[in-house]
C-alpha positions in Angstrom: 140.6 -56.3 44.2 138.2 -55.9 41.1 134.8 -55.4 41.5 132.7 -58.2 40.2 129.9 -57.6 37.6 127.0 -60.0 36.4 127.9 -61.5 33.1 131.1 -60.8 31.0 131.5 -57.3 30.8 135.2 -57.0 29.7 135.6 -53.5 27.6 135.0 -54.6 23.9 132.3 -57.0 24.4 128.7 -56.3 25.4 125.9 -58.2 27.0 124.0 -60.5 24.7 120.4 -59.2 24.2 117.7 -60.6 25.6 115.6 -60.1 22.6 117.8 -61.6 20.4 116.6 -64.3 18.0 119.1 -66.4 19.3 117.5 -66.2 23.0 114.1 -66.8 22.1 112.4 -70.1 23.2 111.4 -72.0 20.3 107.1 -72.5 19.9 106.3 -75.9 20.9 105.2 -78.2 18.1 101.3 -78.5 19.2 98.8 -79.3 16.9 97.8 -76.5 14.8 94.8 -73.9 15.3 91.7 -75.5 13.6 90.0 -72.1 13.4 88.1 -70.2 16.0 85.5 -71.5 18.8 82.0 -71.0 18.4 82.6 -69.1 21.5 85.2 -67.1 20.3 83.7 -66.4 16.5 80.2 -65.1 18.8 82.4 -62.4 20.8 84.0 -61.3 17.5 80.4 -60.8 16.0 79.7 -59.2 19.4 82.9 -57.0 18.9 82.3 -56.2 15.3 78.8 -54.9 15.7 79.8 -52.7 18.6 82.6 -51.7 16.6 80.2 -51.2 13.8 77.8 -48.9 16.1 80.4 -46.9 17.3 81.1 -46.2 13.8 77.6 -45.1 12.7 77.0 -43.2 16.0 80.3 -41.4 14.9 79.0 -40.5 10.9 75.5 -39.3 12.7 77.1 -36.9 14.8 79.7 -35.5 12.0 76.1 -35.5 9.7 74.8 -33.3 12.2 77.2 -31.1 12.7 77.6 -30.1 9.3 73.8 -29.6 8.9 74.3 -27.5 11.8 77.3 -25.7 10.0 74.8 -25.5 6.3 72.3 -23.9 8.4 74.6 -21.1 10.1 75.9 -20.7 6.7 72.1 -20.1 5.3 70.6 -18.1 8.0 72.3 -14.9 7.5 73.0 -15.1 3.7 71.4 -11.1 4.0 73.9 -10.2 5.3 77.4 -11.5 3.3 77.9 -8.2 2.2 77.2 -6.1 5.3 80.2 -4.2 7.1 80.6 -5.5 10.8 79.1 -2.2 11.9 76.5 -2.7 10.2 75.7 -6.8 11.8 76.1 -5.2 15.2 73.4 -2.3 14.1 70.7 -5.0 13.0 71.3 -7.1 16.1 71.0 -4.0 18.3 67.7 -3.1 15.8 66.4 -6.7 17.0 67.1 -5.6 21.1 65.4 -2.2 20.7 62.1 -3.5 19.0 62.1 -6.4 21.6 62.3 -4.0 24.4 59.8 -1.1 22.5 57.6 -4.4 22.3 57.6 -4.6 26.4 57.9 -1.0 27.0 54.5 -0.9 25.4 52.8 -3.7 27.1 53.8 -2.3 30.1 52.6 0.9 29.3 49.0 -0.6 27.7 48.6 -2.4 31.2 48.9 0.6 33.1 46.7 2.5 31.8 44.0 -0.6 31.8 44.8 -0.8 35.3 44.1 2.6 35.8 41.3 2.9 34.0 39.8 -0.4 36.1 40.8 2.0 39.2 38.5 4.9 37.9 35.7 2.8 37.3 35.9 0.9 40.9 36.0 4.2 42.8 35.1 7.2 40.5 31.9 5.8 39.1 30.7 2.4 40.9 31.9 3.9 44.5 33.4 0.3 45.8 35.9 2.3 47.5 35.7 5.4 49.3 38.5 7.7 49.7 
């Protein structure tokens, strides 16, 4: 015995789509739209100027970034027609005089300290060793 299928299925034909224009359900004849609600026109303004933030929030930030991109551009116009070597020398110049800088403030210090230290107990006698 056969086995039964759904529908008419014989070889040659094939199933009628089902979104055919022929299968569609026609619209029903209501009245037609007069236009939007009052409701409906406010949440479109609503949409539209969230829409319309969203865009300017957008342009501000691709503004900024490209200021941001100028700038880099600017900043080290000195030094267009260095050699990478030579970048890499004048950022390590910028380390070594920030830590000559400290090296000497440490240094100053300790010898103010010390010289506190001589007074105190050399010459006042606050401590006595």
């Amino acid at each position: 015995m056969a086995k039964r299928t759904r529908g008419s299925n014989h070889p040659g034909q094939r199933r009628p789509d089902r979104h055919s224009p022929a299968r569609q359900q026609p619209r029903p004849a209501g009245r037609p739209s007069q236009g939007l609600s009052a409701a409906e026109e406010a949440r479109a303004a609503e949409l539209e100027s969230q829409i319309v933030a969203q865009e300017r929030a957008s342009t501000q930030s691709v503004e900024r970034s490209r200021e941001r991109s100028r700038a880099a551009d600017l900043a080290p116009a000195g030094r267009r027609g260095m050699s990478p070597l030579a970048v890499r020398a004048a950022e390590e110049y910028a380390y070594v005089s920030r830590d000559v800088r400290r090296i000497l403030w440490v240094g100053g210090s300790m010898i103010g300290l010390l010289g506190v230290f001589f007074v105190l107990i050399d010459i006042l006698h606050v401590v006595t060793v």
